[in-house]
C-alpha atoms as a printed R data frame, in Angstrom:
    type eleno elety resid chain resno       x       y       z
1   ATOM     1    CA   UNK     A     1 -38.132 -17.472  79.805
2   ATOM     2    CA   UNK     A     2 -36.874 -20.915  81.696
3   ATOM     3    CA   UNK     A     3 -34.220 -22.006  82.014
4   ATOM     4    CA   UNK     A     4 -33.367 -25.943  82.058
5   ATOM     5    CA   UNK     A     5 -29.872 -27.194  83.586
6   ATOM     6    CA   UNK     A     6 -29.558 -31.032  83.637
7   ATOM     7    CA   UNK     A     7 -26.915 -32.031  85.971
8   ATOM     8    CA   UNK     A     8 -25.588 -35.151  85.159
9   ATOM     9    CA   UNK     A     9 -22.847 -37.639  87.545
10  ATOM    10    CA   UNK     A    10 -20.173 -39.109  86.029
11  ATOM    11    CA   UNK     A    11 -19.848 -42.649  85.637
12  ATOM    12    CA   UNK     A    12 -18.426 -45.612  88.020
13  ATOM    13    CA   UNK     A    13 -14.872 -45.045  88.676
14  ATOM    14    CA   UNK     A    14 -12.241 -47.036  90.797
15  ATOM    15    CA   UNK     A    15 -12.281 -44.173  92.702
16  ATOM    16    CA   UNK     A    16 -15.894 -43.966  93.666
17  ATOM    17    CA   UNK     A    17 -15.791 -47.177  94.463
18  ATOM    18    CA   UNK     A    18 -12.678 -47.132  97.100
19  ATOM    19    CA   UNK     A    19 -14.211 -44.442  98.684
20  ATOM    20    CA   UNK     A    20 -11.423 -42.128  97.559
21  ATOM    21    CA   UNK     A    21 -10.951 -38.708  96.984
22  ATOM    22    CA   UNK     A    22 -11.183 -37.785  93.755
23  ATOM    23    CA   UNK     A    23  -7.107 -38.162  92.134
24  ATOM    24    CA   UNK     A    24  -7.872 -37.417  88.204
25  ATOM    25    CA   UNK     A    25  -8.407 -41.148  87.480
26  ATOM    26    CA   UNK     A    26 -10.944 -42.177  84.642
27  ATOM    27    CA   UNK     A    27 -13.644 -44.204  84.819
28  ATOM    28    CA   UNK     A    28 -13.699 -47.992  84.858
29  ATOM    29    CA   UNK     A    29 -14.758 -50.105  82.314
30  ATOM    30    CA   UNK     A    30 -18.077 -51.143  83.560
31  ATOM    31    CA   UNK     A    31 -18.723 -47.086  83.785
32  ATOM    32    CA   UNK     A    32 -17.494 -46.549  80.473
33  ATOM    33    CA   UNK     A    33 -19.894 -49.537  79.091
34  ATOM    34    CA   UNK     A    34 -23.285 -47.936  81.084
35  ATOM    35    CA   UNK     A    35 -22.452 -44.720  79.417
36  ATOM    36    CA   UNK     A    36 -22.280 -45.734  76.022
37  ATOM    37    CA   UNK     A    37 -25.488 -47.607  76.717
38  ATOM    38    CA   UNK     A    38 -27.085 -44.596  77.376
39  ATOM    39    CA   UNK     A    39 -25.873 -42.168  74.512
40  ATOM    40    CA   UNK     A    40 -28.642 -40.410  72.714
41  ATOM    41    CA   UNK     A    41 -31.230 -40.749  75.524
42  ATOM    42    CA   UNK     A    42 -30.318 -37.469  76.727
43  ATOM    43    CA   UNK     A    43 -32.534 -34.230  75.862
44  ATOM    44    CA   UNK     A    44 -31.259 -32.048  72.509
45  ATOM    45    CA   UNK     A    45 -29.511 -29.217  74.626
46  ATOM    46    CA   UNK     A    46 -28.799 -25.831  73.207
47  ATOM    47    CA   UNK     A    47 -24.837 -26.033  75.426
48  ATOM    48    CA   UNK     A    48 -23.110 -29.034  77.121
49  ATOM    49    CA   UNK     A    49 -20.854 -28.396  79.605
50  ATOM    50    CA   UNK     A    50 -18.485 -30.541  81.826
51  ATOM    51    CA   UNK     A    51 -16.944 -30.358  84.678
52  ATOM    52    CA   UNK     A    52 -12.882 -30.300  84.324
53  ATOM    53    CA   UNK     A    53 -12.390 -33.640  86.379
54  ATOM    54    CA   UNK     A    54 -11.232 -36.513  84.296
55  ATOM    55    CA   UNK     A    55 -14.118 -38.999  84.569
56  ATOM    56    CA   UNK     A    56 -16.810 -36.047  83.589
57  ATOM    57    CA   UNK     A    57 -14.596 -35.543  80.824
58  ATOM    58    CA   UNK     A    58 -14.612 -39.111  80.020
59  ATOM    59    CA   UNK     A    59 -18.419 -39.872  80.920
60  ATOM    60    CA   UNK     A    60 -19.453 -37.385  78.238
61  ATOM    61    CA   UNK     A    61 -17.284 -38.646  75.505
62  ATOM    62    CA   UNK     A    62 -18.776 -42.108  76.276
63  ATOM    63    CA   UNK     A    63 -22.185 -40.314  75.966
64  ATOM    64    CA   UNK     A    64 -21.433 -39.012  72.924
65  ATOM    65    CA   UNK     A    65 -21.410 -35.567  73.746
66  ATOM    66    CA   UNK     A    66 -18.756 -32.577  73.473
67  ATOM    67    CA   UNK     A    67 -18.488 -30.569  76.242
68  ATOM    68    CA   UNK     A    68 -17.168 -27.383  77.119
69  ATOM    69    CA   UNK     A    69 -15.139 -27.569  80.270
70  ATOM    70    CA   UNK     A    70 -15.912 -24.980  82.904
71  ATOM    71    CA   UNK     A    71 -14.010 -24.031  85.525
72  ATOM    72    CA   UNK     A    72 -16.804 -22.889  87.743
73  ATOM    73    CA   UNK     A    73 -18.274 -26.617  87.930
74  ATOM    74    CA   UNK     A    74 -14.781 -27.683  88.722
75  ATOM    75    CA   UNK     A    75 -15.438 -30.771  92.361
76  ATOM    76    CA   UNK     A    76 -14.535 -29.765  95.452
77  ATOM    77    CA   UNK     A    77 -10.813 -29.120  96.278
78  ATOM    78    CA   UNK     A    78  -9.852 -31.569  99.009
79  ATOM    79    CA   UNK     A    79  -6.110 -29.984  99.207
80  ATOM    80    CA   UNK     A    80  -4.025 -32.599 100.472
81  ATOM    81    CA   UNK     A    81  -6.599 -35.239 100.730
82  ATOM    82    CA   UNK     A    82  -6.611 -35.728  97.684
83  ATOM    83    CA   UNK     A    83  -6.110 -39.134  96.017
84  ATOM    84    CA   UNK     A    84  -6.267 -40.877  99.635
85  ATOM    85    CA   UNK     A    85  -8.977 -42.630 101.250
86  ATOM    86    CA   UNK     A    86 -11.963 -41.501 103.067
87  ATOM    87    CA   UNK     A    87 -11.007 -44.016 105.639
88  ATOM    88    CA   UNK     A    88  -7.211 -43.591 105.142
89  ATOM    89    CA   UNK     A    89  -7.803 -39.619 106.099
90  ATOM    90    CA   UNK     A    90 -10.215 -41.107 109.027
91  ATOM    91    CA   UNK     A    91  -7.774 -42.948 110.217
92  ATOM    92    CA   UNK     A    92  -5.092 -39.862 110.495
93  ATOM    93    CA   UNK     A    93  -7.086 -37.045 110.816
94  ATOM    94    CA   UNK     A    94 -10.234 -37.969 112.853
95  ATOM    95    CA   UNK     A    95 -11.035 -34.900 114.346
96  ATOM    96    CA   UNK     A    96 -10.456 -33.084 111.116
97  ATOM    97    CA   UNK     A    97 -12.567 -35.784 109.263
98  ATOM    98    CA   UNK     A    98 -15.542 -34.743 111.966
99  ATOM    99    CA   UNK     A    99 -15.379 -30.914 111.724
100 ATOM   100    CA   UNK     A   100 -15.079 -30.985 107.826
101 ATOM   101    CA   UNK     A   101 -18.399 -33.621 107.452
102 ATOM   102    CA   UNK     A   102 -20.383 -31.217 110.388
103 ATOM   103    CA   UNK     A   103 -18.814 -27.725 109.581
104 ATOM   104    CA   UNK     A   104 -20.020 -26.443 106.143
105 ATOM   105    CA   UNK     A   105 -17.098 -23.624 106.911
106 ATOM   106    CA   UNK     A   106 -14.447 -25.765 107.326
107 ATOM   107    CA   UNK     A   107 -11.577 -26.702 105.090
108 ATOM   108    CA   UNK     A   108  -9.083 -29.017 106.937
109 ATOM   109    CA   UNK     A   109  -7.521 -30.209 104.112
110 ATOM   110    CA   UNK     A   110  -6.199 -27.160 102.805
111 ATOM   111    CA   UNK     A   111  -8.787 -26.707 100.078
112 ATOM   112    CA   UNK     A   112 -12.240 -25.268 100.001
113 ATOM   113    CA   UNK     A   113 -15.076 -25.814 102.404
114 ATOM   114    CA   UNK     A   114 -18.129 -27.168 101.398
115 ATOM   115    CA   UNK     A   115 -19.721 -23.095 101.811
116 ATOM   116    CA   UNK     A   116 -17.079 -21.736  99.183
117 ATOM   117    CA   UNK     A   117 -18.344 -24.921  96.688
118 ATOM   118    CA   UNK     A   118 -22.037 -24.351  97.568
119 ATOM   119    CA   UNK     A   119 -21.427 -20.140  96.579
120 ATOM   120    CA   UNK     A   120 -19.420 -20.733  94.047
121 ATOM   121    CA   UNK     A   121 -22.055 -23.587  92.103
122 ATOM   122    CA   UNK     A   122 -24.962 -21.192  93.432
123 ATOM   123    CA   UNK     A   123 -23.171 -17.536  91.228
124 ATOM   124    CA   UNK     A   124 -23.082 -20.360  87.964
125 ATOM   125    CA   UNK     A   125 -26.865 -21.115  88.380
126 ATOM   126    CA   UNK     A   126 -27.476 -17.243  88.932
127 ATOM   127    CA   UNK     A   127 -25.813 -17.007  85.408
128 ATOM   128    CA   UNK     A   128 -27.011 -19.869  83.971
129 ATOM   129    CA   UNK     A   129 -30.944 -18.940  84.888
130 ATOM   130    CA   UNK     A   130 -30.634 -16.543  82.171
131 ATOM   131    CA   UNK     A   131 -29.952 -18.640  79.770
132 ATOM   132    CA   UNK     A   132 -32.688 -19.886  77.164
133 ATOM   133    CA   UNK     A   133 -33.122 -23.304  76.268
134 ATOM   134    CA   UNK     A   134 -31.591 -26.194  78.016
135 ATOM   135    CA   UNK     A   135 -27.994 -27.099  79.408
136 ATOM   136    CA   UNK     A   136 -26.417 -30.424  79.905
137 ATOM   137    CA   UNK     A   137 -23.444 -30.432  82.193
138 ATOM   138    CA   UNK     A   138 -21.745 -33.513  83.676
139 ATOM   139    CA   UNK     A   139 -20.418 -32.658  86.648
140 ATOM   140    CA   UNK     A   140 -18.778 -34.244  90.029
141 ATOM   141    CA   UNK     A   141 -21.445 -35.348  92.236
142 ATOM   142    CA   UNK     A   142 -20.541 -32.544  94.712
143 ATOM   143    CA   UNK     A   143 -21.305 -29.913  92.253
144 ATOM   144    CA   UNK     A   144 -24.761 -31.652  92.067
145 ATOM   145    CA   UNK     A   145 -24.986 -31.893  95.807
146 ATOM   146    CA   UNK     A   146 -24.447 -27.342  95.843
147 ATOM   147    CA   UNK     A   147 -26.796 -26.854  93.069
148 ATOM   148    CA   UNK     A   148 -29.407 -28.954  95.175
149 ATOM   149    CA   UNK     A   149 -29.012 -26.783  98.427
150 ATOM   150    CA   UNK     A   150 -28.762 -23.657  96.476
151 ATOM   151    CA   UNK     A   151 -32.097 -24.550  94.074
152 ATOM   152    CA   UNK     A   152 -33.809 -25.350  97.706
153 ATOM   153    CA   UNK     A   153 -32.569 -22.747  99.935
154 ATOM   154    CA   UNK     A   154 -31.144 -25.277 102.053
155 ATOM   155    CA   UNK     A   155 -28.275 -24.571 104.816
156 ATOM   156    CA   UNK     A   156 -24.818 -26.082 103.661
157 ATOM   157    CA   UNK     A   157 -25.082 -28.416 106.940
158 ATOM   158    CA   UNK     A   158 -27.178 -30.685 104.632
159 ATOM   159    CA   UNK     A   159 -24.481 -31.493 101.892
160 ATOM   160    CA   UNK     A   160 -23.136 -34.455 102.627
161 ATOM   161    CA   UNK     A   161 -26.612 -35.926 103.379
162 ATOM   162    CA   UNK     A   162 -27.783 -35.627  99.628
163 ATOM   163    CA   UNK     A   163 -26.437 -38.865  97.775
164 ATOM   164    CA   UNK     A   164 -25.777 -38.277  94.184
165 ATOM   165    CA   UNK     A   165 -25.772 -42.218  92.489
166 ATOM   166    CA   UNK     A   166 -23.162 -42.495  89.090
167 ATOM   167    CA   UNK     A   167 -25.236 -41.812  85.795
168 ATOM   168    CA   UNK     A   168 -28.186 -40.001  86.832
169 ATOM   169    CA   UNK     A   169 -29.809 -37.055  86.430
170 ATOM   170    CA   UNK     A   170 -30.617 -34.148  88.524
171 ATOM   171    CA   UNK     A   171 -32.657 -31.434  86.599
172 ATOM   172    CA   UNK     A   172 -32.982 -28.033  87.609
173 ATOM   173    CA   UNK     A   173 -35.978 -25.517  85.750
174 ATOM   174    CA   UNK     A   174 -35.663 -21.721  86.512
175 ATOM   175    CA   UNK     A   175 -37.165 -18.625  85.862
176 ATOM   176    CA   UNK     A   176 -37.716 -15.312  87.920
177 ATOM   177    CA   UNK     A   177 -34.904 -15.848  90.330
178 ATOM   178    CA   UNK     A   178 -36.284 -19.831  91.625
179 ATOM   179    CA   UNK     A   179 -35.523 -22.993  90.796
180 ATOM   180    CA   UNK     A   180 -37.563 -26.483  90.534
181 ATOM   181    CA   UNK     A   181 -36.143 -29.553  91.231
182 ATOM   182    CA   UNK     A   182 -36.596 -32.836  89.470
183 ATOM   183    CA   UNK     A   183 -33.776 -35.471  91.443
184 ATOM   184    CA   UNK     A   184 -31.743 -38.583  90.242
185 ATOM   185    CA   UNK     A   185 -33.407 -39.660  87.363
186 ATOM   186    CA   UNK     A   186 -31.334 -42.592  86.059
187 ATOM   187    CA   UNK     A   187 -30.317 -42.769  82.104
188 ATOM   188    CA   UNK     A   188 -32.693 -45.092  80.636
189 ATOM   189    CA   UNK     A   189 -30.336 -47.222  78.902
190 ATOM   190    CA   UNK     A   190 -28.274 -47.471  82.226
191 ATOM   191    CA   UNK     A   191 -30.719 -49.095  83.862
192 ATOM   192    CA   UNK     A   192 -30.647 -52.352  81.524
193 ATOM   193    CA   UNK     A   193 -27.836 -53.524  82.793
């Protein structure tokens, strides 16, 4: 039996595009527009799935699709970083900023480290390799980002350098305790724009 996961980003959001830290806000318009461009050009799936977070929420709705939220694909937890700035938390927190980007273990914010997301996304794809058919699940690009090492058998150190672009597609076959990796494939209909 295989098992098919298709990881999908959410679309453009204000946040994304400030560079911020994810603070529950939906997507923009222009997000919301490439979205509904690209409903119906995903796969039949036997489940969808979404991550809690607002704008995977929203990006599937735009898609068309109705998702069951699971907790387990929830984005990393950036404690008190949250809602602020990448460069705003550089700015304050430099050192902290450094160990947390080179440090897979660390957690300066209060939250979890980028190990506890990787483990975490890695015991969902143990559970979801035995499941038949194929899974859609939009999902924060992080979430993408631990499925990748994880499916690879890469160390955590090599997180932050996987880049996960809004809107496309990461797809994940398994069977017999392995996983294949197709990367970023982008909607079709996103593209047109």
């Amino acid at each position: 039996m295989t098992s098919r996961v298709l990881l999908l980003s959410p679309a453009m959001s204000a946040s994304l595009r400030q560079a911020r830290f994810d603070d529950g806000g939906s997507i923009d318009g222009s997000g919301a527009a490439r979205a509904r461009s690209a409903a119906g050009t995903l796969p039949s799936a036997v489940r969808v799935l979404t991550s809690p977070g607002v704008r995977c929420r929203e990006t599937a709705a735009a898609l068309g699709l109705d998702g069951l939220q699971v907790p387990e694909l929830a984005g990393l937890d950036v404690g008190r970083w949250r809602g602020r700035t990448l460069e705003e938390v550089g700015a304050a927190e430099p050192e902290a900023v450094d160990r947390w980007l080179t440090d897979p273990e660390c957690a300066p914010h209060g939250g979890e480290s980028v190990r506890d997301l990787c483990g975490r996304v890695a015991r969902w794809l143990a559970e979801a390799q035995e499941w038949e058919g194929r899974t859609v699940a939009v999902v924060e690009p992080e979430v993408v980002r631990g499925a990748v090492v994880h499916a690879l058998g890469m160390p955590a150190a090599v997180f932050w350098r996987l880049d996960v672009p809004p809107l496309t597609v990461t797809e994940l076959s398994g069977r017999a305790g392995r996983w294949n990796l197709r990367l970023g494939c982008p909607l079709a209909a996103a593209e047109a724009d």
